[in-house]
N, C-alpha and C positions, 0 to 999 in steps of 0.2 A: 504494500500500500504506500504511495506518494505521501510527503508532506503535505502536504495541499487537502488530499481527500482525508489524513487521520486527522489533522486541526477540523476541516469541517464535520469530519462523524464524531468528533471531542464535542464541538458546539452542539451539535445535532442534541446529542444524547444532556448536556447540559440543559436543553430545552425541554427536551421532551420528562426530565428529572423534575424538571420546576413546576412544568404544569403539570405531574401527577396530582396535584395536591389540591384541593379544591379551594381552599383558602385564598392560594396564591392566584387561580382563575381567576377568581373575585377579586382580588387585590386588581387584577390587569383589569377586570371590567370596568372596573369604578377609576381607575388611571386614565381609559380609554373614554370614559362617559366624560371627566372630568379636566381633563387633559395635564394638569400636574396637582399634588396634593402632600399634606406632612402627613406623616406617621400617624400623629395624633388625630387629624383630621379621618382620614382612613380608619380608625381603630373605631372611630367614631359609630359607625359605619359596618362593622364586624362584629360578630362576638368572642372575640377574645380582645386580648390587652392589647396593650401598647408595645409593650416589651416584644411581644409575640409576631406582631404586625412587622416589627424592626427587624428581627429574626428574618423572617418569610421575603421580605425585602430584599435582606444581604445576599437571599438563593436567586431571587429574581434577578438583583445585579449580578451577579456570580453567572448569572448564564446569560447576559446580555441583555435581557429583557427591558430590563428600567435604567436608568438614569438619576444619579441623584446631583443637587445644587445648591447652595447652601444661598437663603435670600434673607439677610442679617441673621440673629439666630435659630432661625427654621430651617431643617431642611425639609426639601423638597423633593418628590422624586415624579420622574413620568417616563410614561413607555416608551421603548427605543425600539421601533420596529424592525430590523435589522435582521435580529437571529430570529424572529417569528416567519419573517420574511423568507429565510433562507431555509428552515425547516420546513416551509410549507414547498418551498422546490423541492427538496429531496422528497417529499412525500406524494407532492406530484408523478417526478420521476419514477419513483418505485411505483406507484400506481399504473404511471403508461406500460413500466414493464411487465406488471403481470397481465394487461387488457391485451396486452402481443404475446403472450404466453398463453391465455384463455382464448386467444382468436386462434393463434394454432393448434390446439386440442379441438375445439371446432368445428375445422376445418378437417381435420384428420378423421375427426368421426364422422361429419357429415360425408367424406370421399368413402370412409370404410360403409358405411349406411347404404347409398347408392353402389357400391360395388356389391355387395351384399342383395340386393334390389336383383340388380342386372342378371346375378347369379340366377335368383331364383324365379326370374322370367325366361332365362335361357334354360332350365330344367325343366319347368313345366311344357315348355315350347314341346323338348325334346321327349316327353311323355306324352305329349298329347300324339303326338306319329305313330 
């Protein structure tokens, strides 16, 4: 495997770790509805703490997802589309590849289908003589 493709399946799987978690969903919804927000404000908003929210945060930066910025003493954090962005290619991509892997089984049984057909029109043809 390339440099290039294990840095992006490192992000990938960064991405896809952060949104198991339903919490953190939620954290990106209300980022998303919102467009930047503190901790506190977001906890607001959740049922869990603050502390917890911060937490949930550090994994979402840790995988790209948000951003944070400091606006006097608040910080602030908001979604950073990027690695949602890029996850969603690779998951496209493996998507195409199995729709060309499902269109050739397919294909192979609709051929084997029809030869099978042909078979047994040329059998009865031959029986009926």
């Amino acid at each position: 495997m390339t440099g290039e493709h294990h840095d992006a399946g490192e992000a990938v799987d960064g991405v896809l770790g952060a949104l198991a978690d339903p919490t953190r969903r939620r954290l990106l919804d209300l980022l998303a509805e919102h467009g930047q927000a503190s901790a506190t404000t977001l906890a607001e908003r959740l049922p869990v703490s603050r502390q917890a929210v911060v937490k949930h945060l550090a994994v979402l930066d840790a995988a790209g997802l948000v951003s944070s910025s400091r606006v006097g003493r608040e910080v602030r954090y908001a979604v950073r589309p990027a690695a949602l962005n890029a996850t969603a290619r690779w998951m496209a991509a493996l998507a195409a590849d199995w729709d060309r892997r499902l269109a050739t089984i397919k294909r192979v049984a609709e051929a084997a289908e029809e030869s099978q057909r042909a078979e047994q029109s040329d059998q009865a043809e031959r029986d009926s003589r």
